[in-house]
C-alpha positions in Angstrom: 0.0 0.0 0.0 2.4 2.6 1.0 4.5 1.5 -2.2 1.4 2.0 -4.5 1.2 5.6 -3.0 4.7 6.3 -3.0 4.5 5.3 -7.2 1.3 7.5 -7.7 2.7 10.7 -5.8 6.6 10.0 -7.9 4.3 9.7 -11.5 2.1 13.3 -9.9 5.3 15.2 -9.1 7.3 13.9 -12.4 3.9 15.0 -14.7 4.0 18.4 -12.6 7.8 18.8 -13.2 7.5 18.2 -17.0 4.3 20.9 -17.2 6.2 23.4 -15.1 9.2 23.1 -17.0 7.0 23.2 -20.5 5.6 26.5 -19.2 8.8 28.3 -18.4 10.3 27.1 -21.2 11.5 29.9 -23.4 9.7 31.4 -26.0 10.0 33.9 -28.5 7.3 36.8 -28.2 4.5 37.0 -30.2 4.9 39.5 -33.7 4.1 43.1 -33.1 4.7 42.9 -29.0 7.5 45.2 -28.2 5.9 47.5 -30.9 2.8 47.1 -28.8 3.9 47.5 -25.8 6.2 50.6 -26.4 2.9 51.9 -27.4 1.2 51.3 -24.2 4.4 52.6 -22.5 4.3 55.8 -24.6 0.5 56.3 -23.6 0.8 55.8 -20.2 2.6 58.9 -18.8 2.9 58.5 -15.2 0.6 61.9 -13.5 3.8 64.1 -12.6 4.4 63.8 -9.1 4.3 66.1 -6.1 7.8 66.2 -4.9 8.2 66.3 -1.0 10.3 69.1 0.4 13.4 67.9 1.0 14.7 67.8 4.8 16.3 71.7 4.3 13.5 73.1 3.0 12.3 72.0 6.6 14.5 73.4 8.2 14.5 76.5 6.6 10.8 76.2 7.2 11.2 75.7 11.2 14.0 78.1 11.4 11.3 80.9 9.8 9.0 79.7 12.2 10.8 80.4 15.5 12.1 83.5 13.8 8.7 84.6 13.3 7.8 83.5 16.8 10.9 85.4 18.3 10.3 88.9 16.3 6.7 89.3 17.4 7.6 88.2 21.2 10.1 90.7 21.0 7.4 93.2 19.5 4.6 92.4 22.0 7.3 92.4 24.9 7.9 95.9 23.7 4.1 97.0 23.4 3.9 95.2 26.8 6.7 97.4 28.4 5.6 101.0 26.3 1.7 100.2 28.2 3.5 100.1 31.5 5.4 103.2 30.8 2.2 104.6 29.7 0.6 103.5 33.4 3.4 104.8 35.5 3.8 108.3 33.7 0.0 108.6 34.1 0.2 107.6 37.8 3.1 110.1 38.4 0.7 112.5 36.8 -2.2 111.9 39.1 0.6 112.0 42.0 1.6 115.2 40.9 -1.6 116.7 40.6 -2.7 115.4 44.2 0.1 116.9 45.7 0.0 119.8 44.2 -3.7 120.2 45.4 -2.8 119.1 48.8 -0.1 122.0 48.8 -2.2 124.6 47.2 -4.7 123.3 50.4 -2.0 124.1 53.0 -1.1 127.2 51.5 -4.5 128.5 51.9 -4.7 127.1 55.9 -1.3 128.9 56.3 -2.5 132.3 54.5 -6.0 131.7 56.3 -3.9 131.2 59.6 -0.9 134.1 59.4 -4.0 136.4 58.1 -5.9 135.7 61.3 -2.9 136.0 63.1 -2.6 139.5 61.5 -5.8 140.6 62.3 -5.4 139.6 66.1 -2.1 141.4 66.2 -3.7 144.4 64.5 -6.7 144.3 66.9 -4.6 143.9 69.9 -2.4 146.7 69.5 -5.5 148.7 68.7 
């Protein structure tokens, strides 16, 4: 049994051996097929394709980037720092302007005061 098995699977793989070997044997082409397919080949323009950036236009990109990112920080810093100005100036305005109304208010207690003085000096002698 095992030898009538072993005689059926050697007669299988010889007929498969002798077809593969008939299929890859080589041929010559058919008439007309490199004319055809040079054809095809000449029809079939590949679409042109989008190139990718290449790794420095990258880095050209990333360096623009934090350039970008560094002029307007610097920019808003400096808008920051001229609002501040803006603040304290007007602050040291409003200081001003208090103080100078505080002194204008003693002035006038001090004239109000030496000019009652006066008057009780000038009413005592008399």
């Amino acid at each position: 049994m095992a030898n009538s098995f072993d005689t059926r699977f050697n007669r299988l793989a010889d007929d498969f051996e002798r077809d593969l070997h008939d299929q890859l044997r080589a041929r010559s082409a058919p008439a007309g097929f490199s004319d055809r397919v040079m054809v095809r080949v000449a029809e079939r323009r590949p679409a042109p394709r989008k190139s990718r950036p290449s790794w420095f236009l990258w880095r050209m990109a990333a360096v623009a980037a934090v350039l970008a990112v560094t002029v307007l920080g610097g920019l808003e810093h400096n808008r920051q720092q001229r609002i501040a100005g803006e603040r304290a100036r007007a602050q040291v305005f409003l200081a001003l302007h208090i103080t100078g109304t505080t002194l204008r208010e003693v002035q006038q207690k001090v004239s109000d005061t030496g000019a009652a003085q006066q008057d009780n000096i000038i009413n005592q002698t008399h």
